[in-house]
C-alpha positions in Angstrom: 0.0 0.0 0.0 1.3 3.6 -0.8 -0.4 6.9 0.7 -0.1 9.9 -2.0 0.3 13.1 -0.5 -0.5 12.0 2.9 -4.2 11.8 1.5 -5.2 8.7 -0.1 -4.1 5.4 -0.7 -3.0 3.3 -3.4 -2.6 -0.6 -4.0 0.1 -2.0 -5.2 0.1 -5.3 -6.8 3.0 -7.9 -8.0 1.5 -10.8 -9.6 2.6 -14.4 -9.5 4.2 -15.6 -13.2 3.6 -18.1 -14.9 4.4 -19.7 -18.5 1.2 -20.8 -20.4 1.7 -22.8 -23.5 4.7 -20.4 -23.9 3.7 -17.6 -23.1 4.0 -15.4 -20.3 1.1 -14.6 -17.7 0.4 -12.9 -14.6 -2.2 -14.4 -11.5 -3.9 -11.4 -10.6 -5.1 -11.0 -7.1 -6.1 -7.9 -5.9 -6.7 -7.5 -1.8 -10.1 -8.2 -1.3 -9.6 -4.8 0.9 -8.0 -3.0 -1.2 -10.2 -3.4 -4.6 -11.7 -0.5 -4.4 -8.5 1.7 -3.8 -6.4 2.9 -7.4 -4.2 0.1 -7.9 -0.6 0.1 -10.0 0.0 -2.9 -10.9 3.7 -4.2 -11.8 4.0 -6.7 -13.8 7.5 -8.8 -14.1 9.3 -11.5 -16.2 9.2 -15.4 -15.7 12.2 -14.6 -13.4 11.0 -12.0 -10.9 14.3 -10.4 -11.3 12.7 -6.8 -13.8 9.3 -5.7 -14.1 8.0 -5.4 -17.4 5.3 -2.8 -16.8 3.3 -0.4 -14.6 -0.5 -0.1 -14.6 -2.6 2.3 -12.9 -6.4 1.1 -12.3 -8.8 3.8 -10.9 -9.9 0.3 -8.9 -9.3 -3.4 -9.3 -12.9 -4.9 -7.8 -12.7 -8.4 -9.9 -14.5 -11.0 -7.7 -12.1 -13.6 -8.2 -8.6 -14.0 -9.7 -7.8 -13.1 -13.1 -4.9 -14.7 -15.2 -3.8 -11.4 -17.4 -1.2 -11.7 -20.4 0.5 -9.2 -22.5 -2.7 -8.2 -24.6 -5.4 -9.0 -21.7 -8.3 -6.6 -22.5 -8.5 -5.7 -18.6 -5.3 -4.1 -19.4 -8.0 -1.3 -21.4 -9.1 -0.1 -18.3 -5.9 1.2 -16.8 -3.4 4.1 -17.5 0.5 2.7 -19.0 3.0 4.0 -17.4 5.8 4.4 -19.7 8.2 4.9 -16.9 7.5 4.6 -13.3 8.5 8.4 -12.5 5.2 9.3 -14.9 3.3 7.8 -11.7 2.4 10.8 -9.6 0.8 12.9 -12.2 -0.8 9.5 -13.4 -2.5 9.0 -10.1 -3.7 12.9 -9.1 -5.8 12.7 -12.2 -7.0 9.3 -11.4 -7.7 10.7 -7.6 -9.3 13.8 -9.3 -11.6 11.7 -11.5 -12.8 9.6 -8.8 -16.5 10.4 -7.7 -15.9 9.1 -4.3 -12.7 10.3 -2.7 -12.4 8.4 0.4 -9.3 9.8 2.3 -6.8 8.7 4.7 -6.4 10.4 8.1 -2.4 10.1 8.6 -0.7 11.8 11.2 1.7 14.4 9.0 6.1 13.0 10.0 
């Protein structure tokens, strides 16, 4: 979990890998109390050892686990990070857009 300007929170999720008929998914499985938070997801290679991508979902409320590729068409309904440093300004306007803005209540370090 990561807290964006002391304000609200956002998931973070690192799938399991796996090879399918050779080729490359991901075992999405959001927190069941997190699904309703903005989520980046990371995917990585067969290794674990780089991540391949970063994904930003204005929430990630699937009932039950989803096995996501390359070309999934879940991946439609998030925001591509091209590099992870474009993630801030990715998620304000996410957290802008949001109709319901539930905050966090963090004591400010």
């Amino acid at each position: 979990m990561l807290v964006v300007d002391h304000t609200f929170p956002v998931s973070l999720v690192l799938p399991r890998t796996r090879i399918d008929r050779g080729h490359l998914q991901w075992v999405v499985e959001p927190n069941k109390s997190e699904r309703e938070y903005i989520t980046l997801l990371c995917t990585m290679n067969q290794s674990k050892d780089r991540l391949l991508g970063f994904y930003l979902f204005p929430r990630m409320n699937w009932p039950t686990p989803h096995r996501m590729y390359m070309y999934d068409p879940a991946l439609r309904g998030a925001t591509r990070l091209r590099k992870l440093s474009d993630f801030y300004s990715a998620v304000r306007i996410l957290w802008r857009e949001r109709p319901d803005k539930t905050t966090l209540h963090l004591p400010i370090v």
